[in-house]
C-alpha positions as CSV (number, residue, x, y, z in Angstrom):
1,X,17.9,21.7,3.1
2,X,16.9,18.6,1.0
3,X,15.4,18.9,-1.8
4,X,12.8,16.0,-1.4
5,X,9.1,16.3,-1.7
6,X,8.7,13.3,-0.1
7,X,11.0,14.1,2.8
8,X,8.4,17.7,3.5
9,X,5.6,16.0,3.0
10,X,6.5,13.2,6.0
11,X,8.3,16.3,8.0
12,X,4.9,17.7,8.2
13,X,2.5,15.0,9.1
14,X,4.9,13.9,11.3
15,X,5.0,17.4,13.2
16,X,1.4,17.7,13.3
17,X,0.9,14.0,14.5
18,X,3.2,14.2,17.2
19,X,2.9,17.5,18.3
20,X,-0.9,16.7,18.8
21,X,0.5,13.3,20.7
22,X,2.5,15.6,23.2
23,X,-0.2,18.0,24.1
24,X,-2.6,15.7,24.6
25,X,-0.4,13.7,27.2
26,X,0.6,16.8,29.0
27,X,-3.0,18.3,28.8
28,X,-4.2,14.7,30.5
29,X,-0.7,15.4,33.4
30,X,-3.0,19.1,33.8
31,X,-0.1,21.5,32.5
32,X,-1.1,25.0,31.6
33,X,-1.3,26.0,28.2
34,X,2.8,27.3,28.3
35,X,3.9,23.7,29.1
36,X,1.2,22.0,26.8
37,X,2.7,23.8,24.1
38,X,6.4,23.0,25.2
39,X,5.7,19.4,25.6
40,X,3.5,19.2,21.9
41,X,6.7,21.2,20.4
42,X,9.6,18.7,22.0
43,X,7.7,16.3,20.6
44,X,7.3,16.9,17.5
45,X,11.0,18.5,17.3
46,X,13.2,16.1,19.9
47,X,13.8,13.6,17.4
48,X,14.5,16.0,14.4
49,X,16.9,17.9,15.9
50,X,18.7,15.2,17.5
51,X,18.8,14.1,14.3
52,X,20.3,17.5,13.1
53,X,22.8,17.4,15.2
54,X,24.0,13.8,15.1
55,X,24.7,14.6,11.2
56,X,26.2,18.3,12.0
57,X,23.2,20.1,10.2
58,X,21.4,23.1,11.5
59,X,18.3,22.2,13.3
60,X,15.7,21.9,10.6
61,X,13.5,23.4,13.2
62,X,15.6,26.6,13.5
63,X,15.7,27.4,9.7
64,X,11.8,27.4,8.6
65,X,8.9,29.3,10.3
66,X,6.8,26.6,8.4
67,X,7.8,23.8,10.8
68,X,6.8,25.8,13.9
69,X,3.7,26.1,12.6
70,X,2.8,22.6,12.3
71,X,3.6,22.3,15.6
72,X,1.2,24.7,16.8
73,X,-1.3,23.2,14.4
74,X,-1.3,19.8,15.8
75,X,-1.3,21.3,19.8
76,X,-4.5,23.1,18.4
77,X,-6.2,19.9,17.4
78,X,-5.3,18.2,20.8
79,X,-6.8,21.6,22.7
80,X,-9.8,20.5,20.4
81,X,-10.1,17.2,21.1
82,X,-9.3,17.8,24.9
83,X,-12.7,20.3,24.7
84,X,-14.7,16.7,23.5
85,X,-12.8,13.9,25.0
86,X,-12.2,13.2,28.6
87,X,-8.7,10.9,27.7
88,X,-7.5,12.7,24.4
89,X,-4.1,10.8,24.4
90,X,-6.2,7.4,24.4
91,X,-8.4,8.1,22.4
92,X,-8.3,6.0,18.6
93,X,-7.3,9.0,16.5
94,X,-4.4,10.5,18.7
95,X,-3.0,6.6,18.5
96,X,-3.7,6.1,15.0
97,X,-1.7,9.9,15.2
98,X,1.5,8.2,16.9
99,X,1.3,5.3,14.8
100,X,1.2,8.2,11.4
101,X,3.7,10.4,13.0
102,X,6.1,7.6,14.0
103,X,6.0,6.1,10.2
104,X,6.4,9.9,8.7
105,X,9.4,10.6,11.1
106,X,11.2,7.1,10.5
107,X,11.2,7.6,6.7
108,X,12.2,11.8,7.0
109,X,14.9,10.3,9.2
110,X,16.3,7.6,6.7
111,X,15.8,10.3,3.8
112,X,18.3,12.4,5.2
113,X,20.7,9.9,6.7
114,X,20.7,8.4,3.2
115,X,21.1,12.5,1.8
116,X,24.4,12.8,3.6
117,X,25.4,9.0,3.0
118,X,26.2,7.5,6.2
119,X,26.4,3.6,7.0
120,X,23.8,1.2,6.6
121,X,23.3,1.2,10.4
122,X,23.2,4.8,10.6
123,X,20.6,4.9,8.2
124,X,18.3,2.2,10.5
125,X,19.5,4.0,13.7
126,X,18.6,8.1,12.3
127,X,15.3,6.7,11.6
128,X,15.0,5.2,15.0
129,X,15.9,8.8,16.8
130,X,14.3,10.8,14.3
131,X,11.1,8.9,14.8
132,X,11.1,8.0,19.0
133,X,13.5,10.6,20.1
134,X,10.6,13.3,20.6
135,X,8.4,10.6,22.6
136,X,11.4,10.3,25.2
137,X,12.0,14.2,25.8
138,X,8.4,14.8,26.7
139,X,8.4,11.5,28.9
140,X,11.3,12.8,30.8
141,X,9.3,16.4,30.6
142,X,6.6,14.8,32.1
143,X,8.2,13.1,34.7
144,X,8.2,9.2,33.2
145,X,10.8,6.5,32.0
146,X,10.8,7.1,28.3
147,X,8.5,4.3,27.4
148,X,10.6,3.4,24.6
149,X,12.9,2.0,26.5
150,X,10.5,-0.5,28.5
151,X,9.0,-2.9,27.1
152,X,6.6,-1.7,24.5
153,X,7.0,-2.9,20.5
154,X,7.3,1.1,19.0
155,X,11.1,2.0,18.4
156,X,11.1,-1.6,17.0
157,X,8.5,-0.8,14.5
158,X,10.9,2.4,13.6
159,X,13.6,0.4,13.3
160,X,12.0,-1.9,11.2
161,X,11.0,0.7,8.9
162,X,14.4,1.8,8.7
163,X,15.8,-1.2,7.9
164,X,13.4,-2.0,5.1
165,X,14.3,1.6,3.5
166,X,17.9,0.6,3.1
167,X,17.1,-2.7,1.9
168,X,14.5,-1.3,-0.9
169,X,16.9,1.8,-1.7
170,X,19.9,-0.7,-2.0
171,X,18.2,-3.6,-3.7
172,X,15.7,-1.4,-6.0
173,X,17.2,1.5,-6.3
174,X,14.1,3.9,-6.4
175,X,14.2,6.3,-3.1
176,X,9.8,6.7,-3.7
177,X,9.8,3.2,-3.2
178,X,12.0,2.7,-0.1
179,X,10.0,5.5,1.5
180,X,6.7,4.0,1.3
181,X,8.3,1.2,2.6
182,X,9.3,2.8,5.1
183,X,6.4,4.3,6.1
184,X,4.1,1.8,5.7
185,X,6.3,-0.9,7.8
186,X,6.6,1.2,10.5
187,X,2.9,2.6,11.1
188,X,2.0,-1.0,9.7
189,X,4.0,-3.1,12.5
190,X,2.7,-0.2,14.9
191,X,-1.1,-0.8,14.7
192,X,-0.8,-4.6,15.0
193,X,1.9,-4.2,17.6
194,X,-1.6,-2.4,19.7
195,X,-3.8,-4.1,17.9
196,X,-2.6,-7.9,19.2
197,X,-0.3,-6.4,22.1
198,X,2.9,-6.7,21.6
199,X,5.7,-6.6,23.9
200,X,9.3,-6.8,24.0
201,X,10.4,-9.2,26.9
202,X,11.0,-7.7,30.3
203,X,14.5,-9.1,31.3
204,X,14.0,-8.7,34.7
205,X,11.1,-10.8,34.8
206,X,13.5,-13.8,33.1
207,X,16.6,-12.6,35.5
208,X,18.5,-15.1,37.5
209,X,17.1,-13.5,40.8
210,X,13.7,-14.6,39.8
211,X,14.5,-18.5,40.6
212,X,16.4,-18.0,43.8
């Protein structure tokens, strides 16, 4: 396992953020409290341990009890906030949550593709799964397309973050540095991707079919 405060301290936040992000989708869809848990948990473990595996590590999941339980912390703060909000997954602070969670798994995900030195692209693409791959298990667990793939502006902003980790890391040379970077481009781009509602263009809207 790395040895990298930095790298524990965005594993955490980004468990807790997301795992509360899960549960309070599948608490909206009306799951029982079994299958709120198991969507908060993939959530906050999909992209990790796709990530794991991609690099031939053991699940980081699978080797601390820690881990699980900030997962179960953050599906206790969505219960919570499910007891005082009618929309929990809409409300400001689960999106600020994403937008945290999404900026804390980008730069754990380019700290440890960076650990066991893989390409430049591997670096921007670990980041990318590490940080959206949760989202798109518990869509498919709760019966949507991933949303990642349509047209909204949030693995972009992980991607971004990625990218701008290599570039600080390969240009500075300080590995604090690229992950603030990191981190703050990603949960930066994020909130002013919702904040001024951006989209990525939909390609069938643009297709050929659309003029005949």
């Amino acid at each position: 396992m790395l040895n990298n405060s930095i790298f524990w301290t965005a594993n955490a936040v980004g468990l807790v953020a997301f795992a509360l992000v899960g549960a309070s989708k599948a608490i909206r869809e009306g799951f029982d409290p079994f299958g709120v848990s198991v969507v908060g948990l993939v959530t906050a473990f999909g992209g990790g341990t796709t990530r794991d595996i991609l690099l031939v590590q053991i699940p980081l999941s699978l080797q601390t009890l820690s881990n699980i339980g900030f997962g179960m912390t953050g599906i206790l703060m969505a219960v919570l906030l499910s007891l005082t909000l009618e929309i929990p997954d809409q409300h400001p602070s689960s999106i600020v949550a994403d937008a945290i969670g999404l900026g804390a798994f980008a730069t754990a995900g380019a700290i440890v593709a960076t650990d066991v030195g893989v390409s430049p692209f591997g670096v921007v693409a670990i980041a990318t799964i590490n940080a959206a791959g949760g989202g798109a298990f518990a869509d498919i667990l709760l019966d949507r397309s991933p949303f990642i793939l349509l047209q909204d502006f949030y693995a972009s902003c992980a991607v971004l973050g990625g990218f701008s980790y290599w570039l600080v890391s390969m240009t500075i040379g300080d590995g604090n540095f690229a992950a603030s970077s990191c981190a703050v481009v990603t949960f930066g781009t994020r909130l002013a991707a919702i904040r001024y509602e951006w989209e990525l263009p939909n390609l069938r809207e643009h297709s050929y079919s659309k003029y005949n």
